[in-house]
Structures are given as C-alpha cells and as structure tokens.
N, C-alpha and C positions, 0 to 999 in steps of 0.2 A: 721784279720790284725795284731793286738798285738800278736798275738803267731807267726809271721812269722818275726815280729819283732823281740823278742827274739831266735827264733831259728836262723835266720841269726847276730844275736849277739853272738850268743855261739858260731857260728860255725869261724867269722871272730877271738873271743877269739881265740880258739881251737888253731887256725892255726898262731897264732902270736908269742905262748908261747913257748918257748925253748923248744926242745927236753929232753935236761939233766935235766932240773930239774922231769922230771918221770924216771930215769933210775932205774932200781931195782937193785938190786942182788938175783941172781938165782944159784939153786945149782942143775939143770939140769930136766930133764922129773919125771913123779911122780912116786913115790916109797910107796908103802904101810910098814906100819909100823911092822916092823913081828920079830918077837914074841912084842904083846903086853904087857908092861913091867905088873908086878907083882901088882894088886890089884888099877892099872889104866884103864884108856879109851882112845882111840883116836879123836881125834874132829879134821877133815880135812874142812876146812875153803876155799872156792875155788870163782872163775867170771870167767867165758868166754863169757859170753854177748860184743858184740862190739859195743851196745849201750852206748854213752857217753865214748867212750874212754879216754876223757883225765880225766876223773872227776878218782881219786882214794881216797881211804878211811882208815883209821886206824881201828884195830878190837881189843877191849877190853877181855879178859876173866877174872871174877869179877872187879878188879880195876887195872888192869896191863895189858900193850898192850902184845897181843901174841907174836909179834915182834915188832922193832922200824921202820919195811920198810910198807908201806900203799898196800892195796890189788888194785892189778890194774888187769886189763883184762890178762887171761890165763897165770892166777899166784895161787897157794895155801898156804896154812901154816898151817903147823901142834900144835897143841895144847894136851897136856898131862895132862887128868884130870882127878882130883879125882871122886870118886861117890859121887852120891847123883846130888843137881841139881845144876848147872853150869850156870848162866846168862855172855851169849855174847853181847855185843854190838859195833856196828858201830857207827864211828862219822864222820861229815863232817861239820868243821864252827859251826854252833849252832844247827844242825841238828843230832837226836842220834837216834838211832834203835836198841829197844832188845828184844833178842831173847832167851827165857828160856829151860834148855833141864833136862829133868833129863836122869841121865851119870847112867849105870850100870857097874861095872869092866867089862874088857874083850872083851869090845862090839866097835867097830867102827861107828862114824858119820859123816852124810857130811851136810855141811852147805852151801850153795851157797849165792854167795852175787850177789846183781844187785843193778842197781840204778832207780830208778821213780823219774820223774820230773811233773810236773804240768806246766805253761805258766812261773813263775819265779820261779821258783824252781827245786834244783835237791838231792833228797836224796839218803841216802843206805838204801839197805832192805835187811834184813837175813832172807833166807828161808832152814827148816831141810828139806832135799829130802832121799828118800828111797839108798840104796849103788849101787842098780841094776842101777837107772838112772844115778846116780851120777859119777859113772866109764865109763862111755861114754861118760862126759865130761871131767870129771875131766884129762882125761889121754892127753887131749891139752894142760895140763899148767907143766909151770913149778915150783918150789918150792922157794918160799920166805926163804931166810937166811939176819941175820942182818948183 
C-alpha cells in the first residue's frame, strides 16, 4: 500500500510540474566523434530509459560538470578525456553515483545513465556498456549543448 502511495505521488508530482523547466538544448541526432582528437578519448554519456521521465540529473567528469544542461531521457553528452582513469559521477539532491573508467587514448566509451528508485527514493546510476549495444540506443538521443 505505501509503494502505491508513493508512486501515485510521483506520478500526480510528475504531472503538475511545468513542462519548461526540463527543456534542454539539443544540437540534433548523434554524431560520433571522428577523428578522435590527438592523445584523447571519447566518453559518450547517454539515457533512453522512459523510466521516471521527469527525474533528470547532472553528470560530473572529476570536479566539473561535463555540461551545465542535466541528462534527461534521449539526450547524450560528449566528454573529452584524458587517459588514465576518469571518475564520472551523477548527482541528484544528496544522491551521487560513481563511476570509475580507466580511459586509453584513442578509444570511445559509452556510459548509459538510468535511474533506480526504491519506495522513496529515486537515484542515477552509471552503467559502462560495450559500443555494440550502445549505438542501438544511443542513436534515439539527441546531443546535450550548453
């Protein structure tokens, strides 16, 4: 009964909150990165889960968001990083998720984000996925610019 309570709470939220305050800025369908620049990496950061739509999230790389626009459903953002290891993180409220990669030059990653909730709670979770699965999603979204 209490989880039906909170989900018909989230949902009557959901539906009350303005639309604008989620709008993004997109800079259209996804484009891989090509030629990757000189003695970097690419880190494509991506959500198409329709799960929890309105919930979106900010994504860290070390101590600097990758963009100032938060990752919302079939949206991505690209990150250009150095080698060695790269710790990403999500945040939401007091809620943080990270994600550690080690980066070789030259090489492209994909990061998918989603969110898991519990009965009151709802976080982000970063998951590294292989490139094969990744571009089967990844080509629903379009591209986060600030």
């Amino acid at each position: 009964m209490e989880k039906l309570f909170f989900l018909l709470l989230g949902m009557i939220y959901s539906l009350s909150v303005p639309v604008s305050i989620f709008a993004q800025h997109t800079a259209g369908p996804f484009e891989e990165v090509n030629p990757i620049p000189d003695r970097k990496a690419v880190v494509y950061i991506y959500r198409v889960s329709t799960y929890a739509i309105a919930i979106h999230y900010k994504i860290n790389a070390i101590d600097k968001p990758v963009i100032n626009s938060p990752l919302g459903v079939n949206t991505y953002m690209v990150f250009i990083a150095e080698p060695g290891t790269l710790q990403l993180w999500a945040y939401m409220g007091s809620h943080k998720e990270n994600l550690d990669l080690d980066v070789v030059a030259g090489k492209s990653y994909f990061v998918e984000g989603s969110v898991v909730s519990d009965a009151l709670v709802s976080m982000p979770h970063l998951n590294l996925v292989s490139e094969e699965k990744a571009l089967k999603k990844i080509r629903k979204c379009k591209r986060l610019v600030d």
